[in-house]
C-alpha positions, -999 to +999 in steps of 0.1 A: +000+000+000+009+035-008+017+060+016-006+088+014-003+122+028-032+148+045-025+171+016-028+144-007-061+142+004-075+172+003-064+177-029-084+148-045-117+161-024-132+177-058-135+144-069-162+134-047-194+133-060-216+160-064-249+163-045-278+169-065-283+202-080-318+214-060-297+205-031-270+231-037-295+253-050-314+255-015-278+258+002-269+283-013-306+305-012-308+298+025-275+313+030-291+344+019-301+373+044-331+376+029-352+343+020-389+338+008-407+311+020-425+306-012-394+303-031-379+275-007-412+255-011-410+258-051-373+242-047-382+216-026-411+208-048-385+198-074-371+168-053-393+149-046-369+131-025-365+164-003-402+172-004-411+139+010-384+141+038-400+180+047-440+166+050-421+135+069-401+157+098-431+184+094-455+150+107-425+135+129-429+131+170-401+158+168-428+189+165-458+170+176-485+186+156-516+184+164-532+179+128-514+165+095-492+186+075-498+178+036-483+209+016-447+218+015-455+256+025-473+242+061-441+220+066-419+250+064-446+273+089-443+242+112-406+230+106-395+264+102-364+278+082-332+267+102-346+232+104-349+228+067-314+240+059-301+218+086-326+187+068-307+199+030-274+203+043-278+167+054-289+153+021-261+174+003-235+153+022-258+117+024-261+116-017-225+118-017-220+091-002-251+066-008-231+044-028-202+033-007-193+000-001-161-012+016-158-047+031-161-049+073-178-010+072-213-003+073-223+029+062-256+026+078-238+023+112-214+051+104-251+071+096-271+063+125-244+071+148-244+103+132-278+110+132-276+100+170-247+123+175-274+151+159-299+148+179-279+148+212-262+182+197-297+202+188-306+190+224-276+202+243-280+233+221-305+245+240-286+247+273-259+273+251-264+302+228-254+279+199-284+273+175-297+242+179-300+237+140-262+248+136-255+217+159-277+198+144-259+197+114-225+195+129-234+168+149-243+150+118-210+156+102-189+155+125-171+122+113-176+130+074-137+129+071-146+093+075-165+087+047-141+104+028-116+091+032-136+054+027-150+068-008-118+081-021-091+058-004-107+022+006-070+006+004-063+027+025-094+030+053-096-008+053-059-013+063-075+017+096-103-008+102-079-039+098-057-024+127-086-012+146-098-047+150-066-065+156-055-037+181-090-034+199-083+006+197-104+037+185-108+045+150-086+079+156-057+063+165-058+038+139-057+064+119-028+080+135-007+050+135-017+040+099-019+071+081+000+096+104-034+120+102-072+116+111-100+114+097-111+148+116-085+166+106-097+151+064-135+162+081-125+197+084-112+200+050-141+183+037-168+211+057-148+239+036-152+220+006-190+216+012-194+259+022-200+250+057-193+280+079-153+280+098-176+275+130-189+242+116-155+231+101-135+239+133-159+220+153-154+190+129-118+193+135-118+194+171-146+173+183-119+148+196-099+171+214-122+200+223-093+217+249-073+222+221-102+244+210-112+264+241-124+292+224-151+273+203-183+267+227-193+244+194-164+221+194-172+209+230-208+203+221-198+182+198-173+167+211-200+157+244-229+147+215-200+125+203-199+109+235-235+106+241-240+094+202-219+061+215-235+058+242-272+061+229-260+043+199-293+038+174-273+010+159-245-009+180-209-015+167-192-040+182-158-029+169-164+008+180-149+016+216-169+050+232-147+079+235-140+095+268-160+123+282-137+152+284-145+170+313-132+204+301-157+204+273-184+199+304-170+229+318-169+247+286-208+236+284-216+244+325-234+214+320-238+183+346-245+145+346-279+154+355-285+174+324-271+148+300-294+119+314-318+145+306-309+146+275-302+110+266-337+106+280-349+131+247-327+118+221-335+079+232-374+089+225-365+100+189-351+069+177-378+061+153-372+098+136-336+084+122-344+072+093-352+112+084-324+118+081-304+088+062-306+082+024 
């Protein structure tokens, strides 16, 4: 096997596939200061991929609405703007994406643990300023370098989960010991690549090591979803060992035990709203 190097990587990041054009449409019209609601249901009414997925999260246990939603513009009323750029931001990554396959990974693992990891970050959101949507979408790629690096370089990411298993270690230092770089440090890259705000790409970066980031309140929310994503765990992995809590992202947070069994206790009850969110 050939050595490969970080850069190497980044470099071959415009060869991932693109994400479907109404995607990156919406992406880039919610970025906007200014945004019609109208418009946004006239895009989403051209995927009818998207569309569905809206009138599915508008109906979820998520909002709890008291009658049906059926029309795209009631989803957004209910849904609401942030929540739907955090629902298309998720699709532009996940149809990048659908089509991997590398022997001993399951990409439906790697996506439920991110949509776990999601959930726990909107709902420790609400204990910061951060909004909960902005961690939402974090928390869902927060291990993108991952898939990345499987998509672009499965030589490469199988020899990582080849020593993960006969080590019994975590994926990150697989990484480091097989590749001399990890798969957050790819993840970040990969967030710049997609037009995700420096917030979101630093957070990527650091969600393993949120004191190296103490200025980021975002990093250490992710870095504690992470945690509670493995611990919750929508779909168990046998091979993955839980990362440690670190307690200076805790601090960071001003949060307790108490309010992450709290916590656990919401994102456990949303379980069934996963499959939202995967492709």
């Amino acid at each position: 096997m050939t050595p490969i190097s970080l850069q190497a990587v980044i470099n071959d990041l415009g060869n991932l596939p693109a994400a479907p054009a109404v995607v990156m449409q919406l992406m880039e019209y919610l970025e906007r200061d200014e945004v019609e609601g109208k418009e946004v249901a006239r895009l989403i009414a051209q995927d009818p991929v998207l569309a569905a997925k809206c009138l599915s999260l508008a109906n979820s246990s998520v909002y709890a609405v008291q009658r049906r939603v059926s029309t795209i513009q009631d989803a957004l009323v209910v849904v609401g703007q942030q929540a739907v750029a955090a629902m298309v931001s998720s699709m532009a990554v996940t149809e990048r994406f659908q089509r991997l396959r590398i022997e001993g990974y399951d990409p439906r693992n790697f996506w439920l643990h991110s949509v776990c990891t999601a959930f726990s970050a909107r709902a420790l959101a609400r204990y910061t300023r951060i909004n909960p949507e902005t961690a939402f979408v974090t928390g869902l790629i927060h291990d993108i370098g991952q898939l990345a690096l499987a998509a672009r370089f499965p030589e490469h990411f199988s020899a990582v989960l080849e020593y993960k298993r006969d080590k019994d270690c975590r994926t990150i230092d697989a990484e480091k010991r097989v590749l001399g770089f990890t798969h957050s440090q790819v993840g970040e890259a990969v967030a710049e690549e997609l037009k995700f705000t420096p917030e979101v790409a630093r957070a990527v970066a650091g969600h393993h090591e949120p004191e190296a980031h103490p200025a980021s309140t975002l990093t250490s929310l992710i870095h504690v979803a992470d945690v509670l994503g493995h611990t919750l765990e929508f779909a168990q992995d046998e091979n993955d060992l839980a990362p440690r809590m670190a307690e200076f992202a805790l601090d960071r947070l001003g949060l307790g035990w108490a309010d992450l069994k709290q916590v656990m206790a919401e994102v456990d009850a949303q379980r069934q709203d996963a499959d939202l969110f995967l492709h």
